[in-house]
C-alpha positions, -999 to 999 in steps of 0.1 A, spaced: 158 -68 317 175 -94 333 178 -131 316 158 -143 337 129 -121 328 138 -127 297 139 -163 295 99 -156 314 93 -134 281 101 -159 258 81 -187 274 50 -166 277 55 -155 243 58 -196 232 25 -204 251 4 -180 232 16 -189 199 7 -228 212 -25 -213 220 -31 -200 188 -21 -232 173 -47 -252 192 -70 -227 175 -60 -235 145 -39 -208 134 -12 -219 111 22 -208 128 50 -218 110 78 -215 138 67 -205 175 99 -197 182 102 -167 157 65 -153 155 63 -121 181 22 -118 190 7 -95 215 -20 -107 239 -50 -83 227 -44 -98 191 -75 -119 177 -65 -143 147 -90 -164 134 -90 -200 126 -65 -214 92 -49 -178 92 -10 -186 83 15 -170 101 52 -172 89 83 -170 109 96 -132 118 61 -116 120 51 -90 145 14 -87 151 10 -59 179 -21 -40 195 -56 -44 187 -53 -62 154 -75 -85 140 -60 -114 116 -92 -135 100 -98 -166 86 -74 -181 57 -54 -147 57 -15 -153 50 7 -127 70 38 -135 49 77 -135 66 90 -100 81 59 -86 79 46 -61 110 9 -53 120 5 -31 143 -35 -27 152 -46 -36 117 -76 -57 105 -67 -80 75 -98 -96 62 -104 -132 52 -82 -148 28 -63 -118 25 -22 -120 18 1 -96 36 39 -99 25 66 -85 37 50 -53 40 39 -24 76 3 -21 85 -3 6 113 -36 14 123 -52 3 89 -80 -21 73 -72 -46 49 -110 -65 31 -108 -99 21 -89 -112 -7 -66 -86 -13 -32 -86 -18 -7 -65 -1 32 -66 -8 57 -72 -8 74 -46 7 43 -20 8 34 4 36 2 7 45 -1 38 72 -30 47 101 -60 60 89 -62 36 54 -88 14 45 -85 -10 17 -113 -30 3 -121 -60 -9 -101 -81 -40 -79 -52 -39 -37 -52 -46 -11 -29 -30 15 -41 -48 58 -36 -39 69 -4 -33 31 10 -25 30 34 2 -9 43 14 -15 67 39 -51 84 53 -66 74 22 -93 44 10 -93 19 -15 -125 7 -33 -130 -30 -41 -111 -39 -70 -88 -13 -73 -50 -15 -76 -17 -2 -70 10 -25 -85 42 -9 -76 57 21 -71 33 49 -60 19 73 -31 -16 75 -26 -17 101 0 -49 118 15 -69 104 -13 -105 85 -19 -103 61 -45 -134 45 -61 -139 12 -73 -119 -6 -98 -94 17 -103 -62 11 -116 -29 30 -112 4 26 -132 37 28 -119 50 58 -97 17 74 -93 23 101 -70 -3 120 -45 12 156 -42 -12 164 -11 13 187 13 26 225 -2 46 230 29 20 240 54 -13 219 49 -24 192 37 -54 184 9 -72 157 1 -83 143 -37 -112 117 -51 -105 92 -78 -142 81 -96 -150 45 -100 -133 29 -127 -109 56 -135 -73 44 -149 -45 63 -141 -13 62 -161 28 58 -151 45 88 -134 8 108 -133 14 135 -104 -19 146 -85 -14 182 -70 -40 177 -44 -68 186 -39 -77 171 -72 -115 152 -81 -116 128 -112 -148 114 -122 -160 81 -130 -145 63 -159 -118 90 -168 -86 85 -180 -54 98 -171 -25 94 -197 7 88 -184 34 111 -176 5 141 -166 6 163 -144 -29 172 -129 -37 205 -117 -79 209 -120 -106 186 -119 -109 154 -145 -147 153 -160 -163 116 -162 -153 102 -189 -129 125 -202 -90 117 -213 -66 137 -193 -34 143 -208 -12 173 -192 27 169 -207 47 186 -228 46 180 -263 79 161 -276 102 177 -295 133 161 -312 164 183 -322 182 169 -352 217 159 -348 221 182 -315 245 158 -302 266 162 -333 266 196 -331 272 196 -290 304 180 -295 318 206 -321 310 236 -298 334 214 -269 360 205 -291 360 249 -304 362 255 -267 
């Protein structure tokens, strides 16, 4: 590419976002916002400076798309806030949250009043209204009901090396810090996972999950660490 095709690229790219703004899409700086031609945004949508909105996607009404953030054929429903964070190939309801820095991958649909919080990574899987991922977890090749909450670093296990499985979180389940899911893996309606588990069969409705090791203390095993070194 030559500057002057370049300098063509540019203005073409400036006269969209213009277009967009007589729409009434909020675009905070033309000069920094990258938008295809196939994309659709809706009326009082914000746009901040750095984003890149590619393909087929679909941005509606009063959604925020925050700074650095990239969309590549995604649907983000109305009133919906995106920050920071990659949506490939994914749906996004209305008023949900998403970010910052989450990674939303093709094949995901989340629903309505949802949050994929910092650090989220969702891939092939869907997310019932309410439910939420606040940081630090994988949801991989998963079905998650409604109103479901996860703690922090949540992790799908769903590959063993050669294929991949697929799990089902019930509505309303809760699902404790550093819980590991070796996939494929069904937990019923209301059940609770305590944190720190390790799941490896099927969690009734309603039933408490807990799958750790029992803690054990050893009395004054440091002490007795540092005599063995100092006899060596």
């Amino acid at each position: 590419m030559n500057i002057k095709e370049y300098d063509m690229m540019v203005e073409e790219r400036k006269k969209l976002n213009i277009m967009h703004l007589n729409n009434g899409v909020n675009i905070i700086d033309i000069n920094c916002t990258y938008i295809d031609d196939t994309v659709v945004i809706e009326k009082d949508a914000t746009i901040c400076p750095g984003v890149t909105i590619t393909g087929n996607s679909i941005i509606k009404k009063g959604a925020f798309i925050g700074q650095g953030s990239y969309l590549e054929d995604a649907k983000v429903g109305e009133n919906s806030s995106v920050k920071t964070s990659y949506i490939i190939d994914s749906e996004v309801g209305n008023n949900t949250n998403v970010g910052p820095f989450a990674y939303i991958r093709p094949g995901s649909v989340i629903g309505n009043g949802c949050k994929v919080g910092d650090f989220v990574e969702i891939k092939n899987s869907t997310m019932g209204d309410g439910s939420k991922s606040s940081h630090l977890t994988y949801i991989g090749d998963a079905d998650v009901g409604e109103n479901v909450n996860f703690g922090c670093g949540v992790v799908f296990v769903n590959y063993d090396g050669s294929k991949k499985y697929r799990s089902k979180i019930g509505d309303d389940a809760f699902i404790g810090c550093n819980s590991n899911f070796i996939s494929p893996i069904n937990v019923g309606n209301g059940a609770y996972v305590a944190a720190g588990t390790t799941i490896t069969e099927d969690v009734p409705a309603d039933a408490l999950c807990i799958g750790r090791c029992k803690q054990t203390n050893k009395k004054n095993w440091v002490k007795q660490r540092k005599i063995l070194k100092k006899d060596l």
